[in-house]
PDB file with SEQRES, HELIX, SHEET and CRYST1 records, atoms N, CA, C and O in Angstrom:
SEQRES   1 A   77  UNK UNK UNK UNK UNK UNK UNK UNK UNK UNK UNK UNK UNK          
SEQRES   2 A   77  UNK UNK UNK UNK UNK UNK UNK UNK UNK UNK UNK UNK UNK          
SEQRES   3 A   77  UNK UNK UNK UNK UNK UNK UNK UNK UNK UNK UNK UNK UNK          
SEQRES   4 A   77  UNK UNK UNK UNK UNK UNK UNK UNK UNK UNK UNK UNK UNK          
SEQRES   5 A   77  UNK UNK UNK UNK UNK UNK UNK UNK UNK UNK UNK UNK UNK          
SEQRES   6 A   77  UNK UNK UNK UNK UNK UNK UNK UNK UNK UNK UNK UNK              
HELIX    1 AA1 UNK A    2  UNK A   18  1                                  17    
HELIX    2 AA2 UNK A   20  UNK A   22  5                                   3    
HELIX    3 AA3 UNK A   28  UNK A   29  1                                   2    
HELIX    4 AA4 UNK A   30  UNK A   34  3                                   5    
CRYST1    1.000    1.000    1.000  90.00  90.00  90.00 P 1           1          
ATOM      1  N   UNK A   1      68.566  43.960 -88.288  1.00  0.00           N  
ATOM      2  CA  UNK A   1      67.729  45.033 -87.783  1.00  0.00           C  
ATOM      3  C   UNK A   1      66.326  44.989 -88.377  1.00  0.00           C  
ATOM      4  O   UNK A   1      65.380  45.536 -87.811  1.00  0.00           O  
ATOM      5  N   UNK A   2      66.201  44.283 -89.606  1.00  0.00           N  
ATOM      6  CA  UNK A   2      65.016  44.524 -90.261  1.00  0.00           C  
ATOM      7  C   UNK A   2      63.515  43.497 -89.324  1.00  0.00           C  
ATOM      8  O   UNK A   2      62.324  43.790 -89.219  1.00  0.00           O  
ATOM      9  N   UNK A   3      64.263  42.337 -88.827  1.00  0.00           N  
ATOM     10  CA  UNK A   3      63.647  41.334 -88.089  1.00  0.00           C  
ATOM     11  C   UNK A   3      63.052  41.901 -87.198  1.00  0.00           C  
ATOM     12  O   UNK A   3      61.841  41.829 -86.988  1.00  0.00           O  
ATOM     13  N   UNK A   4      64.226  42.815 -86.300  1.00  0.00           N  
ATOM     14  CA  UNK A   4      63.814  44.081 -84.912  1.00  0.00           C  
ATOM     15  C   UNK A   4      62.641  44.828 -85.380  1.00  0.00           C  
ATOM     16  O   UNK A   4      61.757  44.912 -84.528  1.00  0.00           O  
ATOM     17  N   UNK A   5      62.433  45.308 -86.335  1.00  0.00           N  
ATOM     18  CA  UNK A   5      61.421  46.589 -86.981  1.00  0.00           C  
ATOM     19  C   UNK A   5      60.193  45.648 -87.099  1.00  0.00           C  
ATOM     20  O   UNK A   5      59.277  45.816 -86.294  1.00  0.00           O  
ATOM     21  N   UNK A   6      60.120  44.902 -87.815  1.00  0.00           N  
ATOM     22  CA  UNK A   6      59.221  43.760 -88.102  1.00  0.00           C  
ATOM     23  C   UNK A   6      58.378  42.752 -86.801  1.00  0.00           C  
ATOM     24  O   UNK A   6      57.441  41.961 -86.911  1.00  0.00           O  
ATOM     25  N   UNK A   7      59.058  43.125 -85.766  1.00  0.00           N  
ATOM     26  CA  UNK A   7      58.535  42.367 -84.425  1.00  0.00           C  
ATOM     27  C   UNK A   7      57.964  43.624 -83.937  1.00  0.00           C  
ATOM     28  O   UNK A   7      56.740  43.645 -84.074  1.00  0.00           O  
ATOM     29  N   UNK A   8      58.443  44.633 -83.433  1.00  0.00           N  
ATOM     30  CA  UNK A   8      58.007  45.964 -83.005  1.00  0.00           C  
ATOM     31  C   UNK A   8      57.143  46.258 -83.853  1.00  0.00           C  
ATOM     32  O   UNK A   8      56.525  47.186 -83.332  1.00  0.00           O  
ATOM     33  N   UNK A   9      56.638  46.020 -84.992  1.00  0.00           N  
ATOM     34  CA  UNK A   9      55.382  46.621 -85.617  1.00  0.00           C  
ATOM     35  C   UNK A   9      54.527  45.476 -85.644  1.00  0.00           C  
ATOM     36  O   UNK A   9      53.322  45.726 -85.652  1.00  0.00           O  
ATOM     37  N   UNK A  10      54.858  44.339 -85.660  1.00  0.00           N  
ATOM     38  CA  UNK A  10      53.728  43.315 -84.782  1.00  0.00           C  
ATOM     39  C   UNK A  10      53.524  43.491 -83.740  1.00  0.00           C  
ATOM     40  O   UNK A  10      52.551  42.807 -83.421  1.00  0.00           O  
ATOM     41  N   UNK A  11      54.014  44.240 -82.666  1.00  0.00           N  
ATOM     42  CA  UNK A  11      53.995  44.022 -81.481  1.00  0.00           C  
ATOM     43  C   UNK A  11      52.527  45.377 -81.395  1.00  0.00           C  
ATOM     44  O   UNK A  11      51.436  45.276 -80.835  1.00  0.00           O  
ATOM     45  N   UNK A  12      53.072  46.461 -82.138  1.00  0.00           N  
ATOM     46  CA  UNK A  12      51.962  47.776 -81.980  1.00  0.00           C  
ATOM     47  C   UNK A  12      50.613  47.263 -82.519  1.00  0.00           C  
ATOM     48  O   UNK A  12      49.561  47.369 -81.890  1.00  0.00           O  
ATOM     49  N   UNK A  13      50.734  46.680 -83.777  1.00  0.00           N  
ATOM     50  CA  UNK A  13      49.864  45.789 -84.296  1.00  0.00           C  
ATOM     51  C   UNK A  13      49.124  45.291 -83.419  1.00  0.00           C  
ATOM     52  O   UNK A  13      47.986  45.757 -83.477  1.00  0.00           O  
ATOM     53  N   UNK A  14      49.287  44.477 -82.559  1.00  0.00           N  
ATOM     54  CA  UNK A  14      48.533  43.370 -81.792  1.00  0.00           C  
ATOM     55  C   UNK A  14      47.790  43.971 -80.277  1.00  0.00           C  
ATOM     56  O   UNK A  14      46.796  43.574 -79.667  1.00  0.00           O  
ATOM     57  N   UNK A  15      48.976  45.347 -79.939  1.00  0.00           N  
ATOM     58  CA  UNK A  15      48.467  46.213 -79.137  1.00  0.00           C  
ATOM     59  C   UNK A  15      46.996  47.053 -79.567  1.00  0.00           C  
ATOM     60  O   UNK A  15      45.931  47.169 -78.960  1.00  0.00           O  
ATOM     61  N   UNK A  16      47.405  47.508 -80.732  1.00  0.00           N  
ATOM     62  CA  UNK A  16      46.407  48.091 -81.324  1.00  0.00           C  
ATOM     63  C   UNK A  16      44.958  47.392 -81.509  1.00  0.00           C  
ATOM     64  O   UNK A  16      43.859  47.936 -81.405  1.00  0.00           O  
ATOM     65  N   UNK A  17      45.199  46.277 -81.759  1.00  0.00           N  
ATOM     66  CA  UNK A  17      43.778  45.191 -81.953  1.00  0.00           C  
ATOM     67  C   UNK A  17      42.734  44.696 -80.510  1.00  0.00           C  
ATOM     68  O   UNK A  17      41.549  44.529 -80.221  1.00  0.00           O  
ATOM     69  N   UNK A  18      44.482  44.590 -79.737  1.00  0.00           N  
ATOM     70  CA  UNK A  18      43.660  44.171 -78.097  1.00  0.00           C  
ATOM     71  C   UNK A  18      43.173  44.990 -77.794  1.00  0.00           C  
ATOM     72  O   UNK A  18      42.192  44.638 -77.140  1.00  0.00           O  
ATOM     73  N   UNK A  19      43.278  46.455 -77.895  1.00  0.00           N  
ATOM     74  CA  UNK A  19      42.512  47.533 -77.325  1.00  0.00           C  
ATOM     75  C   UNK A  19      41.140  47.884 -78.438  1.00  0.00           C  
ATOM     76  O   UNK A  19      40.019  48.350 -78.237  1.00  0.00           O  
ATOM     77  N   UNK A  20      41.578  47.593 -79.193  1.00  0.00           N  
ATOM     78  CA  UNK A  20      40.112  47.745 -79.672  1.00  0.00           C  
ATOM     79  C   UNK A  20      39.183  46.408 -79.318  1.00  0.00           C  
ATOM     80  O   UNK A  20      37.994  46.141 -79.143  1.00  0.00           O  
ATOM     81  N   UNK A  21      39.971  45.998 -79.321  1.00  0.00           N  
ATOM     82  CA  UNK A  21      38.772  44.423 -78.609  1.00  0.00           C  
ATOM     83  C   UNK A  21      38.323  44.259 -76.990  1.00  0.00           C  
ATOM     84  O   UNK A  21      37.886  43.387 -76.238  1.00  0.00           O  
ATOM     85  N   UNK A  22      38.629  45.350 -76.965  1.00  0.00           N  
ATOM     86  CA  UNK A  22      38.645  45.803 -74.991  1.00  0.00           C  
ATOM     87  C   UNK A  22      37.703  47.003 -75.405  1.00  0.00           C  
ATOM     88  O   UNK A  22      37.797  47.998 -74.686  1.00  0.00           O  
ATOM     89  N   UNK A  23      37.171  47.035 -76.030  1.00  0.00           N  
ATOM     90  CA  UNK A  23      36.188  49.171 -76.301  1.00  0.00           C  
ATOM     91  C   UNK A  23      37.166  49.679 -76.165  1.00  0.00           C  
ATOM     92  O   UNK A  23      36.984  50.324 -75.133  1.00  0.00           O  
ATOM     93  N   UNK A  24      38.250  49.886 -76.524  1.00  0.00           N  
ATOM     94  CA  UNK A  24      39.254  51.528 -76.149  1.00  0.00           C  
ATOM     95  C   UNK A  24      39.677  51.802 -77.200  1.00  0.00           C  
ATOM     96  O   UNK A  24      39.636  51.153 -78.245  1.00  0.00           O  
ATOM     97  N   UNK A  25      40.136  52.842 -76.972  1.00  0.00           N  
ATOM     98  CA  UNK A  25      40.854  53.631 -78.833  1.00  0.00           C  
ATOM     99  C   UNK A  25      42.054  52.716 -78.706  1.00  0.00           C  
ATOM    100  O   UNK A  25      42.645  52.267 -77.724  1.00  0.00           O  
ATOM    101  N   UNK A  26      42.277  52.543 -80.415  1.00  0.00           N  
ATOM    102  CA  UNK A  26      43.336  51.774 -80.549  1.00  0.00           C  
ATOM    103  C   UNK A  26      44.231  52.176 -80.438  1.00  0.00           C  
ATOM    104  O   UNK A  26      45.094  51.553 -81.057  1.00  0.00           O  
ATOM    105  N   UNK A  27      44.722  53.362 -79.685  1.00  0.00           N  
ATOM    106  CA  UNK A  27      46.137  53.419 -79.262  1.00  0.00           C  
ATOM    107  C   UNK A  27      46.377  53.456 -78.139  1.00  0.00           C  
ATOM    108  O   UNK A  27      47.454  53.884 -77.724  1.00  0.00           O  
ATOM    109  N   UNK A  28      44.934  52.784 -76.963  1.00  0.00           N  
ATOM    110  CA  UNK A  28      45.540  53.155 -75.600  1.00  0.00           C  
ATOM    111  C   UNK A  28      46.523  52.293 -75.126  1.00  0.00           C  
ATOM    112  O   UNK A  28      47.266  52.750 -74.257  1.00  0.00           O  
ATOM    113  N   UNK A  29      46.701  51.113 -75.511  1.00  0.00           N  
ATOM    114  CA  UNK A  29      48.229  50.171 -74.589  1.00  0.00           C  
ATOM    115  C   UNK A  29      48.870  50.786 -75.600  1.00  0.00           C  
ATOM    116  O   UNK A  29      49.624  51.350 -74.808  1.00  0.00           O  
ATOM    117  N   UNK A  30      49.296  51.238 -76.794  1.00  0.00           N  
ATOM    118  CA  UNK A  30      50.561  51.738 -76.779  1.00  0.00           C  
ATOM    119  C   UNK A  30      51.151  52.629 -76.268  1.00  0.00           C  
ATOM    120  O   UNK A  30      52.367  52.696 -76.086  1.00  0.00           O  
ATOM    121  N   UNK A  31      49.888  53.830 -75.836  1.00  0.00           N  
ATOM    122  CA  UNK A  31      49.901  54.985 -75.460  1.00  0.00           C  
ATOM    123  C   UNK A  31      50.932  55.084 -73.875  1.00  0.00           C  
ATOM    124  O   UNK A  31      51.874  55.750 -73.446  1.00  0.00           O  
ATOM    125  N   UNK A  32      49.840  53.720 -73.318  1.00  0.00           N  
ATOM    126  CA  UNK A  32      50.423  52.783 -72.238  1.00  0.00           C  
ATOM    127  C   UNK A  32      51.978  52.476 -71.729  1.00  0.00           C  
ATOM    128  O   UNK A  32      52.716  52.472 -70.743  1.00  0.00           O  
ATOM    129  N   UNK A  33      51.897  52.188 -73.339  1.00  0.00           N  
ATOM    130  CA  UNK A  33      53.811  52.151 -72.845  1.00  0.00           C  
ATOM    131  C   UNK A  33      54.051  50.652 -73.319  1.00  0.00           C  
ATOM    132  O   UNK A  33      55.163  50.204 -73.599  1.00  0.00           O  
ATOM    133  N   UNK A  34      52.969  50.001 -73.367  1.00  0.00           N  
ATOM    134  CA  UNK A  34      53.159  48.772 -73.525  1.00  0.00           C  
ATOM    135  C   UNK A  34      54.058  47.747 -74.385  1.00  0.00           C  
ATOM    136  O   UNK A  34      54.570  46.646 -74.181  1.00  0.00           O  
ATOM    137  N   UNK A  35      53.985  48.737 -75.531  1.00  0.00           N  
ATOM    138  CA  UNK A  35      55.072  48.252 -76.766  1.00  0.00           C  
ATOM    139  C   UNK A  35      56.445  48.655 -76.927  1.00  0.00           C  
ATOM    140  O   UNK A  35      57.221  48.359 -77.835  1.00  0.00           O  
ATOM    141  N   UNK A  36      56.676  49.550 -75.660  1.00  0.00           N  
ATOM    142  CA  UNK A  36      58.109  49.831 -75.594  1.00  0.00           C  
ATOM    143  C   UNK A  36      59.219  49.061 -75.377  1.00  0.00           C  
ATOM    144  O   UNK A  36      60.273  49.658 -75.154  1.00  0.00           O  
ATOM    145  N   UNK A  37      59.212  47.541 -75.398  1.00  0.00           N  
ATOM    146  CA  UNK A  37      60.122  47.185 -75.118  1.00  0.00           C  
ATOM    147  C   UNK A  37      60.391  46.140 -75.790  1.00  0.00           C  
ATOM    148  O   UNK A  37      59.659  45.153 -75.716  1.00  0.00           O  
ATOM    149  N   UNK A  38      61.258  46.162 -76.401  1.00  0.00           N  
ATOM    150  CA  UNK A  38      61.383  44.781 -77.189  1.00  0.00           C  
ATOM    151  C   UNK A  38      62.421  43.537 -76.729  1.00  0.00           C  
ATOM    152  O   UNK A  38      63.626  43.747 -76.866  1.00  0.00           O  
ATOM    153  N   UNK A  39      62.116  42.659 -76.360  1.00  0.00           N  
ATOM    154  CA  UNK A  39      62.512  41.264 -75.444  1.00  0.00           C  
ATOM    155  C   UNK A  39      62.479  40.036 -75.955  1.00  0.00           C  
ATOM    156  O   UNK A  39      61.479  39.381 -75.661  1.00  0.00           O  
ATOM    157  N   UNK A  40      63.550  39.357 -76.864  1.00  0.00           N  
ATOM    158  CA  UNK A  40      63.121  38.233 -77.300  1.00  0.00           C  
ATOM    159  C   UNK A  40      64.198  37.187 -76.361  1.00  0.00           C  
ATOM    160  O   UNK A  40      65.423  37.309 -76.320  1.00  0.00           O  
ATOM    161  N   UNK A  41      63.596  36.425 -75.829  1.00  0.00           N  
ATOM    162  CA  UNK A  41      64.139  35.464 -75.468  1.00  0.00           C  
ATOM    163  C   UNK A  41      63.684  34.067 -76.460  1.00  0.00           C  
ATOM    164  O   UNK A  41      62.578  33.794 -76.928  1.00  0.00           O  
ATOM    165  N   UNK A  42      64.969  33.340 -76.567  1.00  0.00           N  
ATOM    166  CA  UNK A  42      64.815  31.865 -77.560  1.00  0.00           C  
ATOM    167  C   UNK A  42      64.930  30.602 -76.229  1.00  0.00           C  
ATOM    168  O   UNK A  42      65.595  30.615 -75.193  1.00  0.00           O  
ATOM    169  N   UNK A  43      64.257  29.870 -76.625  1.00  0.00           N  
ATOM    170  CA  UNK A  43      64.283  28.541 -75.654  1.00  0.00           C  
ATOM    171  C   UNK A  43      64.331  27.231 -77.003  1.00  0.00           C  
ATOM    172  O   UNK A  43      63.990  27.338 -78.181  1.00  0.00           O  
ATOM    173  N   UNK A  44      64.749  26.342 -76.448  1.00  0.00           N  
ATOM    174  CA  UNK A  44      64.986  25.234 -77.202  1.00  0.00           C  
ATOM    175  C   UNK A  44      64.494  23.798 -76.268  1.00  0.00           C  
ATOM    176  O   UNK A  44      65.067  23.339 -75.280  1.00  0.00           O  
ATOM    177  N   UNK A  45      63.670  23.460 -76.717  1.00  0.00           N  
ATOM    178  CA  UNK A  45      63.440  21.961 -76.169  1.00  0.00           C  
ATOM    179  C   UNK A  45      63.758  21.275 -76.971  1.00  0.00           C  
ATOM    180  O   UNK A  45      63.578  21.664 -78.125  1.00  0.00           O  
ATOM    181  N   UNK A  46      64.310  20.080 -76.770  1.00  0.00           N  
ATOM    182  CA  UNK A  46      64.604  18.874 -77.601  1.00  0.00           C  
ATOM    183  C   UNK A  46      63.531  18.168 -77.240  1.00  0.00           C  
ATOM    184  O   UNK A  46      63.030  18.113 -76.117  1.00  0.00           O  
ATOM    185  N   UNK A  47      63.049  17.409 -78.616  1.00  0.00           N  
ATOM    186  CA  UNK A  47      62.149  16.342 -78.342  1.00  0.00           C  
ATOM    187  C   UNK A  47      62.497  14.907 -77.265  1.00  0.00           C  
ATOM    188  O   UNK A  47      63.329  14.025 -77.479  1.00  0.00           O  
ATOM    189  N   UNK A  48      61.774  15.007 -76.350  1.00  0.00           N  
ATOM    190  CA  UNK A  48      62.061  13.980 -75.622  1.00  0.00           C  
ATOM    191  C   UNK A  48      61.872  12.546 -76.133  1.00  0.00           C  
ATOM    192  O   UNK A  48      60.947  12.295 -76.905  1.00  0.00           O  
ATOM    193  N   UNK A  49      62.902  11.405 -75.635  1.00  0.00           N  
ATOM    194  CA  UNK A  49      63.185  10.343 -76.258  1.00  0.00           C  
ATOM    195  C   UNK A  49      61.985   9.419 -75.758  1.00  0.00           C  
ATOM    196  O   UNK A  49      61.860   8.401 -76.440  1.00  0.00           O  
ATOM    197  N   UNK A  50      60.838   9.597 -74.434  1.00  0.00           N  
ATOM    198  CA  UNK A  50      60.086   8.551 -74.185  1.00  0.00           C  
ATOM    199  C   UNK A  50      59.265   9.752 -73.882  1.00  0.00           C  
ATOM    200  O   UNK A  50      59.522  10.416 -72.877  1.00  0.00           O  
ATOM    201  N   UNK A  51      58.018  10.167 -74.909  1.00  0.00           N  
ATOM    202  CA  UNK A  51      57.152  10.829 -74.645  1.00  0.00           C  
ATOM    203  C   UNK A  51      56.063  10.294 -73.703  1.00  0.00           C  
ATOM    204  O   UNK A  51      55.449  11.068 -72.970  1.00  0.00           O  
ATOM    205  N   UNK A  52      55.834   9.052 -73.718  1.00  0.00           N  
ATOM    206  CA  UNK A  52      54.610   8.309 -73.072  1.00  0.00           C  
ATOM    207  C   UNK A  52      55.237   8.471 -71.556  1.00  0.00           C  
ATOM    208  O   UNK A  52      54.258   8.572 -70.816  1.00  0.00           O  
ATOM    209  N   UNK A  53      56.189   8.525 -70.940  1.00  0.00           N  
ATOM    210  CA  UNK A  53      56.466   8.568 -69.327  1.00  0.00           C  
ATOM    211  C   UNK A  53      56.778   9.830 -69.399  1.00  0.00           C  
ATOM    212  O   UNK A  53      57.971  10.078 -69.221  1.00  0.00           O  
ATOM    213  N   UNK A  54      56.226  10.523 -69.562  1.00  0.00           N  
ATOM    214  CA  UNK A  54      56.073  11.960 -69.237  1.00  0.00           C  
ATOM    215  C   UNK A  54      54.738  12.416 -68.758  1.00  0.00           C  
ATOM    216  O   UNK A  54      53.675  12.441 -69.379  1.00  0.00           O  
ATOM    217  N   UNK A  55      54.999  12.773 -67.526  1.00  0.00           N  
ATOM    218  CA  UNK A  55      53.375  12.676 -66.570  1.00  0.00           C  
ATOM    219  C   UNK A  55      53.173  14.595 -66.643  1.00  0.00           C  
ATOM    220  O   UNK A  55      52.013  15.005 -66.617  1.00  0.00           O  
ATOM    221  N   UNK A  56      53.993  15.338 -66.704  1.00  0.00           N  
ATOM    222  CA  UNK A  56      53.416  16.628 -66.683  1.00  0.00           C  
ATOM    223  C   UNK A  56      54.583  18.067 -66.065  1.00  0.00           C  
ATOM    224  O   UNK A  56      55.470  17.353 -65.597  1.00  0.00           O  
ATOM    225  N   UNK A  57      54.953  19.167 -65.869  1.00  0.00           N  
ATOM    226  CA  UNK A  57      55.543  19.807 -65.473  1.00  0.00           C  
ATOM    227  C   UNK A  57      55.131  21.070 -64.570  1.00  0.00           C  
ATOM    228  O   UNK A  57      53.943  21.387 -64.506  1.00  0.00           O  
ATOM    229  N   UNK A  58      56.018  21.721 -63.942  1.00  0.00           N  
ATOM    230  CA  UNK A  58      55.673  22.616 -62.933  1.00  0.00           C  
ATOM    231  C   UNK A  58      54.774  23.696 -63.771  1.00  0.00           C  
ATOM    232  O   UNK A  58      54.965  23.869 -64.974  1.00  0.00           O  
ATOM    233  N   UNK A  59      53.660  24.489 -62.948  1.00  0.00           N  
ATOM    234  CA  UNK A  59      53.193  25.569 -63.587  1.00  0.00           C  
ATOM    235  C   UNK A  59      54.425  26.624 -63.856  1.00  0.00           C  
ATOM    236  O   UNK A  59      55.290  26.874 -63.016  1.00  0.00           O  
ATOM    237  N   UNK A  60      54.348  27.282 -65.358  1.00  0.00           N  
ATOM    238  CA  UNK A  60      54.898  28.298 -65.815  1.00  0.00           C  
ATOM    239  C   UNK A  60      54.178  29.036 -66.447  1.00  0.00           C  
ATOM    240  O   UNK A  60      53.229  28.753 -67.178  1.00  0.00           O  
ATOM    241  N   UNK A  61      54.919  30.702 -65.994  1.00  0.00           N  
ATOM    242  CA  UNK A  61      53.960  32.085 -66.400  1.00  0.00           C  
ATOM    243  C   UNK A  61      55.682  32.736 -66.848  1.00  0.00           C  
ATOM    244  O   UNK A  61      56.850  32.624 -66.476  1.00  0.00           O  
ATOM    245  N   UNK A  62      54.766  33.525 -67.996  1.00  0.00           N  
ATOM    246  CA  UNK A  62      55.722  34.756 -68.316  1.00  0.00           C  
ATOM    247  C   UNK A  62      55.781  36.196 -67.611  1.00  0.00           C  
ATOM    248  O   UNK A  62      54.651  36.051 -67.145  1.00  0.00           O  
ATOM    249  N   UNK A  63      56.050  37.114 -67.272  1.00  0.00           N  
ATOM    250  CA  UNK A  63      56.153  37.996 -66.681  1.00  0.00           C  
ATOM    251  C   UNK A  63      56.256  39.149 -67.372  1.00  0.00           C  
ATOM    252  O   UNK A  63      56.876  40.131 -66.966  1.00  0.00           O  
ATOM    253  N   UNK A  64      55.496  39.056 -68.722  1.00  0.00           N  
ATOM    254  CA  UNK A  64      54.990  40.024 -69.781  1.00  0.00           C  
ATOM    255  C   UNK A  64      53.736  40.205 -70.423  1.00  0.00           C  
ATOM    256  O   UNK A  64      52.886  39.390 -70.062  1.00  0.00           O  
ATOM    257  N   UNK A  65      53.480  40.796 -71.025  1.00  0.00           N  
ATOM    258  CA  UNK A  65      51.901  41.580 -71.306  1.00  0.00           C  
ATOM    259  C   UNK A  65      51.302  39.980 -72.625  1.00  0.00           C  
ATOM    260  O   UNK A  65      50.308  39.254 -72.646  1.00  0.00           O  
ATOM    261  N   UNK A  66      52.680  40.100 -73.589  1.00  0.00           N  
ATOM    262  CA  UNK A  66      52.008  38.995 -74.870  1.00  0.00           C  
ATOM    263  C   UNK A  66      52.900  38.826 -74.864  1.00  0.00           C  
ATOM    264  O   UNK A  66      53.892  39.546 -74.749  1.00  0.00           O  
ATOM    265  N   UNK A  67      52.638  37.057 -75.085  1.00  0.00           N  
ATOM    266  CA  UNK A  67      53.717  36.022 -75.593  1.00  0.00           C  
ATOM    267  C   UNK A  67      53.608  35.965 -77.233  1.00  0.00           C  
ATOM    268  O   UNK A  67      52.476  36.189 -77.662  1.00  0.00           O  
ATOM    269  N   UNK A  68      54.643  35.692 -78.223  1.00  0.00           N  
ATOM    270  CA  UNK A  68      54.756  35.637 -79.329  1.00  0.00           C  
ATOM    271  C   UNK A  68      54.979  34.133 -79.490  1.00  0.00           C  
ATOM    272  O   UNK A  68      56.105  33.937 -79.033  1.00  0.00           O  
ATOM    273  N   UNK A  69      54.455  32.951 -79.921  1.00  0.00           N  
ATOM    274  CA  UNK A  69      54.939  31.899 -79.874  1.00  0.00           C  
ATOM    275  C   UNK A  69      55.305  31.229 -81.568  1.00  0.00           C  
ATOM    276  O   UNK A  69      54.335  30.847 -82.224  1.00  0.00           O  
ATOM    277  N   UNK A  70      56.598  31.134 -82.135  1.00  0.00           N  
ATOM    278  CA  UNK A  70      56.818  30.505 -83.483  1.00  0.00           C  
ATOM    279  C   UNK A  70      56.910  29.071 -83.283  1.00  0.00           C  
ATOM    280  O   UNK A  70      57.884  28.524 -82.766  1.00  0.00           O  
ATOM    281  N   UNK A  71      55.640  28.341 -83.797  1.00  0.00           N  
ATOM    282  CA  UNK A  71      55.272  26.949 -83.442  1.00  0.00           C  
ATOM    283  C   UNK A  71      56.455  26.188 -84.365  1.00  0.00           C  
ATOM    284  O   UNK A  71      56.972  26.765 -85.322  1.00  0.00           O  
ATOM    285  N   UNK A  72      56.763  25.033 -84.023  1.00  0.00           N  
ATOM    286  CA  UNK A  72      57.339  24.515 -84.601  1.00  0.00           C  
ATOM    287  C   UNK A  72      56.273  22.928 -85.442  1.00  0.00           C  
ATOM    288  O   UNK A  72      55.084  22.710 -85.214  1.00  0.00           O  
ATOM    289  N   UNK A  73      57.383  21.905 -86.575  1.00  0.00           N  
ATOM    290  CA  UNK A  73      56.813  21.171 -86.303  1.00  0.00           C  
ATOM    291  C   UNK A  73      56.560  20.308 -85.242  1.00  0.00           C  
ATOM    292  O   UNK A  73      55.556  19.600 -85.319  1.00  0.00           O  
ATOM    293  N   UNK A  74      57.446  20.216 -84.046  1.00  0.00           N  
ATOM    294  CA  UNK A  74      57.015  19.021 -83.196  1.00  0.00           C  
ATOM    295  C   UNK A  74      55.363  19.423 -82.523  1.00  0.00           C  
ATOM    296  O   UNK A  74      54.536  18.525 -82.368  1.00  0.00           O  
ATOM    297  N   UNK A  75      55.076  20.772 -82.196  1.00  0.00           N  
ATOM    298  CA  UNK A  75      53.678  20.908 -81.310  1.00  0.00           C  
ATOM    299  C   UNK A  75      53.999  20.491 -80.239  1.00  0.00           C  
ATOM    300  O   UNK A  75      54.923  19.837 -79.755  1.00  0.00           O  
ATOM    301  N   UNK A  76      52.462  21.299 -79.705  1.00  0.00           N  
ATOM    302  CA  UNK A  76      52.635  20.482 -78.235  1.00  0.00           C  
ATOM    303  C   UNK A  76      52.551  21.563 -77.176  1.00  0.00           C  
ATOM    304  O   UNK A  76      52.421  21.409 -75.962  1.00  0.00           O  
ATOM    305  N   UNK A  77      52.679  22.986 -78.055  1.00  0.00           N  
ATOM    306  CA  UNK A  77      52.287  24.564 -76.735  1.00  0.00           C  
ATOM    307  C   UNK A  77      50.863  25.017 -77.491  1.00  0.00           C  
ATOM    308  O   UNK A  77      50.210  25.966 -77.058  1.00  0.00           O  
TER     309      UNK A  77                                                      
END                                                                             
């Protein structure tokens, strides 16, 4: 649970900053609603075995306000 608390107060956090970096009081996207929801989805890519024949992939979008991304070492987002 402590992980849960710790993402949700990054999450108000970061709300709080974008709106001030937009001119607005820093509580209007929370005010918004924006931070109400907490959604973690995990994805896993394996490093691919022949990086060089890899020409490119379909466009992808998330269907949320901010992405949180924990880089790894391979890189590459």
């Amino acid at each position: 649970m402590d992980y849960s608390k710790q993402v949700l107060t990054l999450g108000f956090t970061l709300f709080e900053l974008l709106s001030q970096a937009l001119g607005l009081n820093p509580s209007y996207l929370n005010d918004l609603g924006c931070a109400d929801l907490l959604l973690l989805m995990g994805h896993y890519y394996p490093p691919c075995p022949q990086p060089k024949l890899i020409m490119g992939t379909t466009n992808y979008k998330d269907s949320n306000i901010i992405t949180t991304l924990l880089q790894d070492q391979m890189g590459g987002l």
